[in-house]
C-alpha positions, 0 to 999 in steps of 0.5 A: 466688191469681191476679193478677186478685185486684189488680183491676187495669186490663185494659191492665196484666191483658193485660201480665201475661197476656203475660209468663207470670205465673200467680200472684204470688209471696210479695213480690208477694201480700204487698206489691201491696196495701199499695202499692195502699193508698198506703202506704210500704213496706220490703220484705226480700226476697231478689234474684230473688223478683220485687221488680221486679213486686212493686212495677213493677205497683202503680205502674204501675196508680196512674200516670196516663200523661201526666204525664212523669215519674211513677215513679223507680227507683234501682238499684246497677248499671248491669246491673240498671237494664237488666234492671228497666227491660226488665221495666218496659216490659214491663209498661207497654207496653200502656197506652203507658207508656215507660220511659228507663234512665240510668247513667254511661258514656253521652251526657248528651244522649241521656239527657236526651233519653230522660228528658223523654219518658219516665213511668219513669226507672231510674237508677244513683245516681252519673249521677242524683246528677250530673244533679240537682246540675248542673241538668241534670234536675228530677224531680217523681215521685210514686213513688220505689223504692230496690232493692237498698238494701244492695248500695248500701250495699255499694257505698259509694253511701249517700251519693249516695242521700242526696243524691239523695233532697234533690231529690226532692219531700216528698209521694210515695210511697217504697218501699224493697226489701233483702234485708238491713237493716243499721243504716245501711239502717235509718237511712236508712229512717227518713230517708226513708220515712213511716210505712212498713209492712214485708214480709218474704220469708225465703229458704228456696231451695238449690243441689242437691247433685249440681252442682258448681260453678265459675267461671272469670275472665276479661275480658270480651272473651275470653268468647267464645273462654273459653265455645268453649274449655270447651265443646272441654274438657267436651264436654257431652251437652247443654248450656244457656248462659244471657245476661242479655238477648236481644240477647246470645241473638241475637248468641251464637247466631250465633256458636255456629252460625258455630262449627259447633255445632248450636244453639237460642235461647230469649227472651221475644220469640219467640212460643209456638209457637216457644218450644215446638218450640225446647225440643221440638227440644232434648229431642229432641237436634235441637241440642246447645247451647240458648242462653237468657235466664232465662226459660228457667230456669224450668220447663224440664224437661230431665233429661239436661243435663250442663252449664249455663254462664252467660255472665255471672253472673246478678244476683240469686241465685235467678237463679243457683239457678234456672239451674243447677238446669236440670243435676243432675235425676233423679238425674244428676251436673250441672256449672255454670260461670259466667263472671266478670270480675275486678269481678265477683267479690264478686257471687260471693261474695254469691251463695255466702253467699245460697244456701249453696254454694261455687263452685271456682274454676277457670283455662281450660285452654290449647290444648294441654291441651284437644288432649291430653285429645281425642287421649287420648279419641280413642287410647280411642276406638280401642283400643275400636273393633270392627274392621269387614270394611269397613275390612280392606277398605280396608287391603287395598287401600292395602296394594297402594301403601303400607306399613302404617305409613304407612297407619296415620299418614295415617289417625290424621292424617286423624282428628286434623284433626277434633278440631284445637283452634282460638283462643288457648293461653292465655284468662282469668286463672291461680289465683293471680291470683284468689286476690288478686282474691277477697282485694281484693274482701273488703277493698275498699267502693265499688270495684264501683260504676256510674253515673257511675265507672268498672266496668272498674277493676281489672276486665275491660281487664287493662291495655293493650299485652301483652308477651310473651317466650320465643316467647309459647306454652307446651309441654304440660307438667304443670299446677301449681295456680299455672301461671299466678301472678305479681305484677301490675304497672301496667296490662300484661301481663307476659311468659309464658315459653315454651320446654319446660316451662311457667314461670310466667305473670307477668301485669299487672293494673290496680289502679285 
């Protein structure tokens, strides 16, 4: 089946044709139509299977364009909101649609502003609930979606939807998508929608068995020097580091460059001609990082890539299978590291209960660790290394002014300076400090929550001023598996010892 089966306008035909979509996938040949038809929908499906297409482009090729706005999209996060309406504008660009994005954290003003020019409006409950009941906002749409319906429900946000759903007119066409029904979605779709018909997606996708799997958390200012600081570690063959958006491709690939690394981009605005000679040019070991959103993650075939990272967690799970599948091919050994802040650590959990894996979790290695490690791999290097006339040569000649000794310690220094480990000794948050991370975020609803709360809670600020004692750096003793555990306190950070041995590392951590 292809897309043109849907018979759809040549406007929304020349957006698909420009996103690279061949054939619909299961949700979008089985719920098209009935959306088409007018119809109510439910549709259980899981996250990444192309909901946002599945129900973005029967609306789209039912909205007329000059009616403001037409089509309301209610999502968990202000992350995913992003992303659904990237994809949304993409759609709709060609026959002039324009979408506005509203989550909390943002001006009112601005938003607002957004919203009275725009014909698709995606939101997060908290801010959309906040601009409704202030009267700030009166919204007539003829199409209402609710994604992720259980990841609200997860969130703690039902009653916002509720809410929400209260200011919405009575006659309009409501589609809601979950990839789980609990009895209270259930109840809430028998609230809300009208005779609805129903799809169902199972989820048949897993991880492969030759990747292993770890995360390591941080904040999220210290995701640049954690990604150099593994990178220095593992020191991959070749590597894939995938961002959710193009402007992160952009920036990161600057960075990378900046660094030294020999580095390519790939996004959905680079033409195809470009796209092909960058993936051309990684195949054939031209650059050693390849920096990618995930429309890299599909179809690229590369079978000797011994390291996938993921700059941020992706969000949905067959994103995560799909990414990390791009390690482990043809029967190699593959690794996958994602980098995740303390909020986003029940995002990991669902991830590993979706796709049947374990994650390990992991703490940065500090400086020194990383330093030891390549003067070991170095002093290897060495002890292996055929001797050259060349280099008797040149011993010969020192030897003249300078005892053999001395020559022997400028040479290891002059190699030494090439594999210095630059940035901060210690990066991210230690094993024990995790471990109660992973139990609150087990026990806690509502915690994770966008719109109009605050993300960073208990998250990716780690408190305020740090306060270090003993000289703040730590010797290169021994690892313990709880080298950095300690009690969190308020919202500082607590002293690391220093001296020879490591002492444990206390750190504070907000609870809001």
């Amino acid at each position: 089946m292809t897309f043109n089966e849907f018979n759809f306008k040549d406007t929304l035909n020349q957006a698909i044709d420009e996103a690279g979509f061949k054939e619909p996938s299961p949700v979008q040949k089985d719920a098209i139509p009935l959306i088409l038809e007018g119809n109510d929908l439910i549709g259980q499906a899981q996250t990444g299977t192309g909901k946002t297409a599945a129900f973005g482009l029967p609306v789209i090729q039912m909205m007329e364009g000059n009616k403001g706005v037409e089509a309301l999209v209610i999502v968990p996060t202000r992350e995913l909101a992003m992303q659904v309406s990237d994809e949304l504008f993409r759609f709709g660009k060609t026959a002039g649609l324009k979408t506005a994005t509203i989550y909390g954290g943002a001006a009112y003003n601005k938003q607002i502003e957004r919203i009275n020019q725009a014909n698709i409006i995606v939101a997060t409950p908290g801010r959309l609930q906040d601009l409704l009941q202030s009267k700030r906002i009166t919204l007539n749409p003829q199409f209402v979606i609710l994604d992720e319906a259980d990841e609200m429900l997860d969130m703690g946000f039902l009653d916002e939807i509720k809410n929400i759903f209260t200011f919405l007119p009575k006659d309009r066409q409501t589609l809601m998508f979950s990839a789980t029904m609990p009895k209270q979605i259930k109840i809430l779709a028998e609230q809300i929608l009208n005779n609805p018909k129903s799809v169902t997606i199972t989820k048949s996708e897993r991880t492969n068995t030759d990747i292993t799997q770890k995360f390591y958390v941080v904040a999220d200012y210290e995701r640049d020097d954690a990604l150099l600081r593994l990178i220095d570690y593992k020191n991959p063959n070749k590597c894939i580091i995938f961002c959710r958006m193009k402007k992160e491709v952009d920036r990161l690939s600057s960075y990378m460059t900046a660094q030294g690394f020999k580095v390519a981009a790939l996004h959905g605005d680079m033409e195809q001609k470009q796209r092909e000679h960058t993936i051309r040019s990684f195949k054939q070991g031209l650059v050693e990082i390849f920096i990618a959103t995930d429309v890299a993650a599909r179809g690229l075939d590369v079978n000797d890539v011994s390291h996938v990272f993921n700059y941020h967690i992706p969000f949905d799970s067959e994103s995560y299978v799909h990414r990390i599948g791009r390690t482990g091919r043809a029967g190699n050994k593959g690794e996958a590291i994602t980098l995740v802040s303390p909020n986003e650590l029940r995002t990991i959990k669902r991830i590993e209960k979706d796709v049947g894996t374990t994650m390990i979790s992991e703490v940065i290695p500090t400086r020194q660790e990383v330093q030891s490690r390549k003067d070991n791999d170095l002093l290897a290097k060495i002890a292996n290394t055929e001797i050259k006339p060349a280099a008797i040569d040149m011993v010969k000649t020192l030897q003249h002014d300078i005892d053999i000794v001395t020559i022997a310690h400028l040479l290891a220094t002059i190699v030494q300076e090439k594999i210095d480990v630059k940035g901060k000794d210690i990066i991210g948050l230690g094993t024990e400090e995790v471990k109660a991370l992973i139990e609150r975020a087990k026990n806690q609803r509502g915690g994770d929550r966008s719109g109009g709360r605050n993300r960073s809670r208990g998250g990716n600020s780690r408190g305020g001023n740090r306060g270090r004692s003993g000289g703040g750096e730590r010797s290169a003793g021994s690892r313990s598996s709880d080298r950095r555990s300690g009690e969190r306190s308020g919202g500082n950070r607590d002293s690391r010892n220093g001296g020879g041995n490591r002492g444990s590392r206390n750190r504070g951590q907000s609870n809001n």
